[in-house]
N, C-alpha and C positions, 0 to 999 in steps of 0.2 A: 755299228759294232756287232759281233758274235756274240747270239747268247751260251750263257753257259752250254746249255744243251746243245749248239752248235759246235761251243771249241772241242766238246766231248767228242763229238759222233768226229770230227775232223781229224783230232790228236790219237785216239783210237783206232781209226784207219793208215793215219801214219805210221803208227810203229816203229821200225828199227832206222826206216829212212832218218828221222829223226837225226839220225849219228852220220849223216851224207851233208849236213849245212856246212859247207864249204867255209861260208864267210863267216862265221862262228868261232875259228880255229886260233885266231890272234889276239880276237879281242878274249876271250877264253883264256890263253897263254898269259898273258896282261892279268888277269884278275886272280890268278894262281901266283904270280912270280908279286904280288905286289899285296895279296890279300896275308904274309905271314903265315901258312898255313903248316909249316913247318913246328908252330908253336900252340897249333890251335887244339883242344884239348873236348869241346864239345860243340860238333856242326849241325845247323838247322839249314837244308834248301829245300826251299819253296818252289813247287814245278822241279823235282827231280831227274821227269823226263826218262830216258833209258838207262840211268844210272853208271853212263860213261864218264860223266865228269865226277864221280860220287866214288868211285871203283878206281880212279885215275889217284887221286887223293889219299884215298888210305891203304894202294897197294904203293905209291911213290915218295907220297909227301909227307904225311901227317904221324905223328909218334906214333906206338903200338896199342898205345893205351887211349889213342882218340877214339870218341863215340861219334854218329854219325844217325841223323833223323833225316829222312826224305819223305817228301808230300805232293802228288798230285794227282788232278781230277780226272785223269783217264786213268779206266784200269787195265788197259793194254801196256800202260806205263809203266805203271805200277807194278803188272808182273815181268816188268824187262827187267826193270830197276832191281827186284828181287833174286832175279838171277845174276845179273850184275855184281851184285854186293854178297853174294851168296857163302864166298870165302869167309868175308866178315861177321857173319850170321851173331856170334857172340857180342857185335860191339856197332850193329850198324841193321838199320830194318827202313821202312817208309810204310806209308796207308793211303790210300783213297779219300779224298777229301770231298765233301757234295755243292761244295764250292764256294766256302766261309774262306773269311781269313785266319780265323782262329783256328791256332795251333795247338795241339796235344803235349803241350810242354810247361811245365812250371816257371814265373817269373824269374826272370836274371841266372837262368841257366848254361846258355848256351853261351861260345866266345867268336860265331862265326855263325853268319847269318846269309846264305845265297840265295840268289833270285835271278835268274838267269835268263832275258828273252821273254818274260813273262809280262811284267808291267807294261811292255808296247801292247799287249794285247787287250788289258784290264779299263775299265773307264779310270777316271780322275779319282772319282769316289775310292773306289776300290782299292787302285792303287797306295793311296794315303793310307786305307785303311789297313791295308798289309804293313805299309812303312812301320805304322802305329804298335803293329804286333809282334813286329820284330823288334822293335825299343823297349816291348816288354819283357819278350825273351832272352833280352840282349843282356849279359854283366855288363855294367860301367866300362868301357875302354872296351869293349868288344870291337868288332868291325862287322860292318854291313859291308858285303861284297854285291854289287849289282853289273846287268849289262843286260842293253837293249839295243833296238834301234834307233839313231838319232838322225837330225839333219845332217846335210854334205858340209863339207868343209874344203873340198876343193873342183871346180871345173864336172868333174867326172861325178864323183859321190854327188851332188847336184842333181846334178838328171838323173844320177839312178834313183836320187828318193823324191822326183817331181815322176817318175817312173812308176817308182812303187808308190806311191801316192794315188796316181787315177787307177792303179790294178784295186787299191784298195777302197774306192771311192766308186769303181765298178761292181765288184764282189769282192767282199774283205775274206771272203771263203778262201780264193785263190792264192791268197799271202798269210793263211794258215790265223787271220784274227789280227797279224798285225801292221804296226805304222809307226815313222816315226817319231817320237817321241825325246823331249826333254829332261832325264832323269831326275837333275839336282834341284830342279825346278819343286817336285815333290817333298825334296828332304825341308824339314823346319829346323828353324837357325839353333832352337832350343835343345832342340834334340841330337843333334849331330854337326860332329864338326869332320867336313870333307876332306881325304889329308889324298884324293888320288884322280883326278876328273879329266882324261883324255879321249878324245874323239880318235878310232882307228878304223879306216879304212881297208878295207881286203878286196878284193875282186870287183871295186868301186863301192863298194855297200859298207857306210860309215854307221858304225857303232859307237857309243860312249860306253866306257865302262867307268863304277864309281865306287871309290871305296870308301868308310867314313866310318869315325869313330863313334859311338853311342857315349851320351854325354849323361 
């Protein structure tokens, strides 16, 4: 796997391409139309990224009086994201994280927790440990909205992740840190009850997206 200091130097030379991942676009679409966000009053995502889907949210979706916290370890991102959101300035900011999971947010605050493409990239540990940190963030009946990369589910998606699998088994660099990955696999029974767990395919490359309540 990537170390931190590798996803950095990676995600940093990315930059705006970032908002060109084609196959992104649906399962995306899916996690907006099904995360409630229409009602959601205080957003934490994790891996903000260029702040297109952050900026997508509270110029289309989300009431006027939604807050909005973005977090991630490149700071190439972090100042897209900033321009991105830049409208919202009064109600919407993100910061540079050195690559904890711990959030700069008080317990049971927020009612909408994203994570977007990030956990295929993180180990098992880690992963958990994010999950862990956003069921602290999380109010009771919040929703964790998630989406990675997962296995195929049909002929095609198949070989594209027996595909991306030896790109990433050759240099995990070339597939930006990631692979795919079993989301719900992560979640614990205790902590979250899944009320939305569909594998979407787009241009062969199958996603799961997962939405769950904080219990």
């Amino acid at each position: 796997m990537l170390s931190y200091c590798e996803v950095i130097k990676f995600y940093d030379a990315f930059g705006k391409r970032q908002d060109k991942q084609f196959y992104e676009k649906a399962a995306i679409n899916d996690l907006i139309e099904q995360g409630q966000f229409d009602e959601a009053k205080n957003i934490i995502e994790f891996g903000c990224g260029t702040g297109k889907l952050a900026s997508r949210l509270l110029a289309c979706i989300t009431p006027d009086s939604c807050h909005y916290l973005g977090v991630d370890i490149s700071q190439t991102m972090v100042s897209l994201c900033r321009k991105n959101i830049g409208s919202f300035s009064e109600r919407a900011t993100c910061y540079k994280t050195e690559g904890e999971s711990r959030i700069d947010a008080p317990d049971q605050t927020a009612d909408r927790f994203i994570s977007t493409y990030v956990l295929d990239l993180l180990t098992e540990e880690d992963a958990i440990s994010l999950l862990n940190e956003a069921h602290r963030v999380l109010l009771p009946g919040g929703y964790l909205c998630l989406a990675s990369l997962t296995h195929g589910i049909s002929f095609v998606s198949r070989i594209v992740e027996i595909l991306w699998r030896r790109l990433y088994q050759l240099k995990p660099f070339i597939v930006g840190g990631c692979r795919p990955i079993n989301l719900k696999k992560y979640l614990q029974n205790d902590q979250w009850h899944v009320v939305h767990d569909p594998v979407i395919v787009s241009y062969g490359v199958p996603s799961e997206v997962v939405i769950a309540k904080r219990l």
